[in-house]
C-alpha positions in Angstrom: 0.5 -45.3 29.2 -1.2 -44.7 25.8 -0.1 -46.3 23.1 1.3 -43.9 20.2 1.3 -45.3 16.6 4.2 -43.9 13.7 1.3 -42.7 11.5 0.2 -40.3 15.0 4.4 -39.6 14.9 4.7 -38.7 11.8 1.9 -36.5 11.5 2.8 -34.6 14.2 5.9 -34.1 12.8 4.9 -33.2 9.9 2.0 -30.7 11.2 5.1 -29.1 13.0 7.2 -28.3 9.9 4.1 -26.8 8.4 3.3 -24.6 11.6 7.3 -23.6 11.6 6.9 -22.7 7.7 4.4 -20.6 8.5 5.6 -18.6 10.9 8.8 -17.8 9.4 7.2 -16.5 6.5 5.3 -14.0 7.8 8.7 -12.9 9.0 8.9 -9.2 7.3 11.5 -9.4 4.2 14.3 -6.7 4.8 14.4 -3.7 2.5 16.2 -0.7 2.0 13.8 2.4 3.0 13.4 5.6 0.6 16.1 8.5 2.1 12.7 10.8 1.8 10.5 8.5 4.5 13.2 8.0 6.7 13.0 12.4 6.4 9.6 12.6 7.2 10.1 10.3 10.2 12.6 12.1 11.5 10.9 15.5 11.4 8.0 13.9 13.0 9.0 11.6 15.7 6.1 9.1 17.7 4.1 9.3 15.0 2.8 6.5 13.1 3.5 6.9 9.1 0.2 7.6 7.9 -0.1 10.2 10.8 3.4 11.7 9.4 2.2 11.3 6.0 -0.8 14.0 7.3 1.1 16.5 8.7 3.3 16.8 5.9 0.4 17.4 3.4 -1.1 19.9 5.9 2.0 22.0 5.8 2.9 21.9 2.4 -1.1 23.1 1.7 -0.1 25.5 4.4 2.7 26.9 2.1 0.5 26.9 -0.6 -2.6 28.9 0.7 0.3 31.8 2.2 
């Protein structure tokens, strides 16, 4: 059996609670969307938001150029 020291313990520990900090802070932070994404989204379901973003541009320059 190996022989564990405190210092080995405590490090451990320790390297834990900084492992466990870590990954609950890149937890994402809640926030209240804007009523005009959640819009677009809707009109353009499966689509990623930049792709969304695109086609809404392309149709409002469509409305322009008629």
């Amino acid at each position: 059996m190996a022989y564990r020291s405190r210092k080995q313990d405590r490090d451990q520990q320790i390297e834990r609670r900084v492992n466990d900090s870590y990954k609950y802070a890149k937890r994402p932070k809640a926030y209240k969307p804007n009523p005009e994404v959640l819009t677009i989204m809707r009109q353009h379901p499966g689509m990623t938001w930049e792709e969304a973003i695109d086609e809404e541009i392309k149709a409002q320059l469509a409305e322009l150029t008629d």
